[in-house]
DSSP file (Angstrom, degrees, kcal/mol; ACC not computed):
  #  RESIDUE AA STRUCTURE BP1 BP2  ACC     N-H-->O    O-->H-N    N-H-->O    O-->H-N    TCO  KAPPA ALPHA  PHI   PSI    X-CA   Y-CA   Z-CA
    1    1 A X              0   0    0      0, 0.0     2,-0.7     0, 0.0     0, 0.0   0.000 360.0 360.0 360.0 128.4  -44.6   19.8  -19.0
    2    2 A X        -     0   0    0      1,-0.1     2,-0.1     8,-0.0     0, 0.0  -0.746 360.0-123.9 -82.8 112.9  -41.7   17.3  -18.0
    3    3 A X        -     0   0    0     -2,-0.7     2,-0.8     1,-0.0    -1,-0.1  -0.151  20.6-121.3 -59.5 153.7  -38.9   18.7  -16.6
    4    4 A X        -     0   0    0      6,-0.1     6,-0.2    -2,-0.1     7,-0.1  -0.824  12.6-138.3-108.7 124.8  -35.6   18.1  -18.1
    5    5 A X        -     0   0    0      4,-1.3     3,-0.4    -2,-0.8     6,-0.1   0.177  43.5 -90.8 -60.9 176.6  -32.7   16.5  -16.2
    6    6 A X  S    S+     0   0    0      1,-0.3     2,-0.5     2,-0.1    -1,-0.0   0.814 129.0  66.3 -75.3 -31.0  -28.9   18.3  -16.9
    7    7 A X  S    S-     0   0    0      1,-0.1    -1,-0.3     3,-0.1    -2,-0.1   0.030 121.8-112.3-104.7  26.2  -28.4   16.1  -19.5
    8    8 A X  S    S+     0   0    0     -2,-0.5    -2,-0.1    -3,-0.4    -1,-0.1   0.671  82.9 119.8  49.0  19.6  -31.5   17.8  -21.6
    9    9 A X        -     0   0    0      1,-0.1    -4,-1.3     3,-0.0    -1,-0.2  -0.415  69.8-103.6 -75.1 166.8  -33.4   14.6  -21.1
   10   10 A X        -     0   0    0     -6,-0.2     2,-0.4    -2,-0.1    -6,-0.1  -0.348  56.1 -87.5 -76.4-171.5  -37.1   14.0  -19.1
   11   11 A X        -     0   0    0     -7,-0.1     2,-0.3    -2,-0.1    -1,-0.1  -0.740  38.2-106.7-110.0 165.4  -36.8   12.6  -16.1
   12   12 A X        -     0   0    0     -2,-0.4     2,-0.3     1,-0.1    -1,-0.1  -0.468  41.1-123.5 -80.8 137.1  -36.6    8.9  -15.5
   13   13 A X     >  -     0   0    0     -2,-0.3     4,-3.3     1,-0.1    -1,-0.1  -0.245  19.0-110.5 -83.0 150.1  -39.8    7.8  -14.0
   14   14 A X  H >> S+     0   0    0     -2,-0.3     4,-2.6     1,-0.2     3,-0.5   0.698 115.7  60.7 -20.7 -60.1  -39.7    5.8  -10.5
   15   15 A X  H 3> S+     0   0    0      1,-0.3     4,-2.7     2,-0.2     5,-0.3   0.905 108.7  44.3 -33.5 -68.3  -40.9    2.5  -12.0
   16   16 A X  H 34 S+     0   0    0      2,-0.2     4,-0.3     1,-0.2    -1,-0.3   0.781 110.8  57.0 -52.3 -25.6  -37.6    2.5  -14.3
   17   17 A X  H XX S+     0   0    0     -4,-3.3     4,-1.7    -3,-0.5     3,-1.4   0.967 113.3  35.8 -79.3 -59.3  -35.6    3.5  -11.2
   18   18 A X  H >X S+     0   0    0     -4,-2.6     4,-2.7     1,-0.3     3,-1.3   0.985 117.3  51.5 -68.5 -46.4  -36.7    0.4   -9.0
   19   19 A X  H 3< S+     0   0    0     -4,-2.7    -1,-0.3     1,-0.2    -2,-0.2   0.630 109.5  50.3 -46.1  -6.5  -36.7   -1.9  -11.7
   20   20 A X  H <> S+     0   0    0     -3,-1.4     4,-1.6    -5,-0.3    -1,-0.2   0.635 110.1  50.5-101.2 -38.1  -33.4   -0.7  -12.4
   21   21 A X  H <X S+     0   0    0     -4,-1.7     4,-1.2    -3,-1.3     5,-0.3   0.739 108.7  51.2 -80.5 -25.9  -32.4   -1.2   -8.8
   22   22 A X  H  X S+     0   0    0     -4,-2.7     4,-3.0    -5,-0.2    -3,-0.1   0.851 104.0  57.7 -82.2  -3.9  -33.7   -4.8   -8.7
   23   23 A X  H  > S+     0   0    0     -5,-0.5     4,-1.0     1,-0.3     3,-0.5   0.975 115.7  42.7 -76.8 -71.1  -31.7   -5.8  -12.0
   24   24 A X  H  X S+     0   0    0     -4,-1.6     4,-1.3     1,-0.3    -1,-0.3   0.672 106.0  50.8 -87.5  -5.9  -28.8   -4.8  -10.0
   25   25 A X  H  X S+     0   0    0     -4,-1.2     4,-2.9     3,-0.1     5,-0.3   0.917 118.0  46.2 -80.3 -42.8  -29.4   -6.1   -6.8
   26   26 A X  H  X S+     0   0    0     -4,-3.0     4,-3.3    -3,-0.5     5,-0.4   0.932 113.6  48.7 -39.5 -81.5  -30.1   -9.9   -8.9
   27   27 A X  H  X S+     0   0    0     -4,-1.0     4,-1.1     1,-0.3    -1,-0.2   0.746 108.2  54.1 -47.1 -40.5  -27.2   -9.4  -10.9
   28   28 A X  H >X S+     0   0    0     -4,-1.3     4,-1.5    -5,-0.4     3,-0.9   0.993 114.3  42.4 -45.2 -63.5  -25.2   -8.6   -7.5
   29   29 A X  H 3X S+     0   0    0     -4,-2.9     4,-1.9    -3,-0.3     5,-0.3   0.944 110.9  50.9 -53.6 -40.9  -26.3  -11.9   -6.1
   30   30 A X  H 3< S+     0   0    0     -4,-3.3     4,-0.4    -5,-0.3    -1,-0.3   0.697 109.3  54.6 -84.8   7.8  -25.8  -14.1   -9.1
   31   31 A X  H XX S+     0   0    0     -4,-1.1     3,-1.8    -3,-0.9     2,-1.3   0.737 116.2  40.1 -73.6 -99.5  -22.1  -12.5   -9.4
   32   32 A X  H 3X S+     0   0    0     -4,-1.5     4,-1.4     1,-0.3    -2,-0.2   0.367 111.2  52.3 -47.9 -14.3  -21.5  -13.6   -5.9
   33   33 A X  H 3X S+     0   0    0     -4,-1.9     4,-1.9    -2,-1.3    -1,-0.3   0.810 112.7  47.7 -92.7 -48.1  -23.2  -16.8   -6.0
   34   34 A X  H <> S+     0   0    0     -3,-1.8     4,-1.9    -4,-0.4     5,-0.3   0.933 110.8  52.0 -43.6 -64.0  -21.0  -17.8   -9.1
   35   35 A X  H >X S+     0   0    0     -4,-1.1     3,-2.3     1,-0.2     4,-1.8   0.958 113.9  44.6 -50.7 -63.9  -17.9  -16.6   -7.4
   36   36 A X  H 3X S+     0   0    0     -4,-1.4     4,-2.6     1,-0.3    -1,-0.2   0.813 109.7  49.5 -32.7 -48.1  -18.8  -18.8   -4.2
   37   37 A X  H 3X S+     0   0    0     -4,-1.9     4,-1.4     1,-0.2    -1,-0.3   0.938 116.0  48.4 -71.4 -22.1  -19.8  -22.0   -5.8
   38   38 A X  H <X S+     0   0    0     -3,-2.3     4,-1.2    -4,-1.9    -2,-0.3   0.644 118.8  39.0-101.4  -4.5  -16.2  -21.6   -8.0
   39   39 A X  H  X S+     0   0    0     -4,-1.8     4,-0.9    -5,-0.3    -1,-0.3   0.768 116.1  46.3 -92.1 -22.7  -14.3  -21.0   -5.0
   40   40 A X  H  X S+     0   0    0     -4,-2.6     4,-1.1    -5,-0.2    -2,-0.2   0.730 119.3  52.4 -82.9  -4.9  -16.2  -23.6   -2.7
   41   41 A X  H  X S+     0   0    0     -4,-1.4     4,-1.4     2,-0.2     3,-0.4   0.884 108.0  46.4 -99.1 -68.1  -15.6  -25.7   -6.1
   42   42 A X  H  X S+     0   0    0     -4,-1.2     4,-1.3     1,-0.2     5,-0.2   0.730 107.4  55.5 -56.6 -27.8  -12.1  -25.0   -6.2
   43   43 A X  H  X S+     0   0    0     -4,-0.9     4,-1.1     1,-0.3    -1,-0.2   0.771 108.2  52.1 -94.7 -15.2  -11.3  -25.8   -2.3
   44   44 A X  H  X S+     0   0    0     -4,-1.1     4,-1.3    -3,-0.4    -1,-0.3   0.792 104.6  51.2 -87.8 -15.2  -12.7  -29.1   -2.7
   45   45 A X  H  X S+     0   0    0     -4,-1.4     4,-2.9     1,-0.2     5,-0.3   0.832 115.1  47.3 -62.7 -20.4  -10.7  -30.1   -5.7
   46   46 A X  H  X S+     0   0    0     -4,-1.3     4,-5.9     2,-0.2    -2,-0.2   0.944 110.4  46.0 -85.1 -35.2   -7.8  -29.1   -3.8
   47   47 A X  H  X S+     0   0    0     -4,-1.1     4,-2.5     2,-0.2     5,-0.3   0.970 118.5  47.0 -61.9 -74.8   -8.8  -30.9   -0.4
   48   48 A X  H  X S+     0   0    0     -4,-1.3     4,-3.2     1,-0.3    -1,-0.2   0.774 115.8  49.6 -27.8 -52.2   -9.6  -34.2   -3.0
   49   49 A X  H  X S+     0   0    0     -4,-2.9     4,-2.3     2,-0.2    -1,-0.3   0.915 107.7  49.3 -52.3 -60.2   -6.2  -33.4   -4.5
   50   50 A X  H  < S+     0   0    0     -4,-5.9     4,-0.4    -5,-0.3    -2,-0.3   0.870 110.0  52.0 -47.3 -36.3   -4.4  -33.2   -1.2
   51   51 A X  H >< S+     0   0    0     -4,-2.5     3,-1.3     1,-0.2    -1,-0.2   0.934 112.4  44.8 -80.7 -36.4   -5.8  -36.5   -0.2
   52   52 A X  H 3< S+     0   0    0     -4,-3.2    -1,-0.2    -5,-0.3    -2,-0.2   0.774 109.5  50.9 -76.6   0.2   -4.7  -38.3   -3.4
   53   53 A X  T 3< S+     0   0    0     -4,-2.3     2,-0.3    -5,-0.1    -1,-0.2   0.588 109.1  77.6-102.2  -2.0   -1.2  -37.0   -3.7
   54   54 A X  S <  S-     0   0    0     -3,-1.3     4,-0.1    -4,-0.4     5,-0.0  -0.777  85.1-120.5 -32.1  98.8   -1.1  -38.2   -0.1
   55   55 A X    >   -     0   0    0     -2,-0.3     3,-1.3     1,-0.1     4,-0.3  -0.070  38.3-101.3 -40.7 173.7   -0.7  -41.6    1.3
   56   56 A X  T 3  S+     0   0    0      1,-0.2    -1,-0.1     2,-0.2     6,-0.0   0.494 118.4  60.5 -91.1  24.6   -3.4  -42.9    3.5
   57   57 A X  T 3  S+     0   0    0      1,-0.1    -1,-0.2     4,-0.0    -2,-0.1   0.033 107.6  49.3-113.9  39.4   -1.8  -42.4    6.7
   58   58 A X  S <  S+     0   0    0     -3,-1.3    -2,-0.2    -7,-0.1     5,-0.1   0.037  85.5 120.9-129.4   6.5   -1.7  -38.9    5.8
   59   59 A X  S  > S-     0   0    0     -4,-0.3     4,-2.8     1,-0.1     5,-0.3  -0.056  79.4-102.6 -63.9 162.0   -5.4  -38.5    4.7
   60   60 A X  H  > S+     0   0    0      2,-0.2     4,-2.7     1,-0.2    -1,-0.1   0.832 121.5  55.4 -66.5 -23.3   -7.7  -36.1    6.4
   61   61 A X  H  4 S+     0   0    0      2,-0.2     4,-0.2     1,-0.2    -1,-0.2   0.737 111.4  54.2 -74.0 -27.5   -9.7  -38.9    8.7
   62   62 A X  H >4 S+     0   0    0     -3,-0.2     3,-1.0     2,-0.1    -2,-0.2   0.932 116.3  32.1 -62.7 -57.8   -6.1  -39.5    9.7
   63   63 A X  H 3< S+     0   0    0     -4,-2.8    -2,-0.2     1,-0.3    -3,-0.1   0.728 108.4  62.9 -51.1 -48.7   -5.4  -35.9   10.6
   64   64 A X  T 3<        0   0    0     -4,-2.7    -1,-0.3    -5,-0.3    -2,-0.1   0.679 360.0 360.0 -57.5 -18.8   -8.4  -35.0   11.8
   65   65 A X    <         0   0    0     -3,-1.0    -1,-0.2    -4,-0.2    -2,-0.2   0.536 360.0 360.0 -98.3 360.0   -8.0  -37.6   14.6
């Protein structure tokens, strides 16, 4: 006999529970990995941006020095 969960269901067996956990641990990383590249994405158009809307004795090799 399987015991029945509240929900008048069996219960889900272990395998489905860690496979269930690694799907979401992936899907965590590749959400965060997406976000990152579009933010590290974003901060270099803006740096790229900054320099051209810049003269060059405002550029970043200028600044930096």
């Amino acid at each position: 006999m399987r015991a029945n969960n509240q929900w008048g269901g069996t219960k889900t067996p272990l395998i489905k529970v860690s496979l269930y956990i690694k799907l979401s641990c992936f899907w965590n990383l590749l959400i965060k990995g997406i976000v990152w590249k579009h933010l590290f994405d974003f901060l270099l158009f803006t740096l790229y941006d900054y320099q051209v809307v810049l003269d060059s004795s405002h550029s970043v090799e200028n600044i930096v020095k």
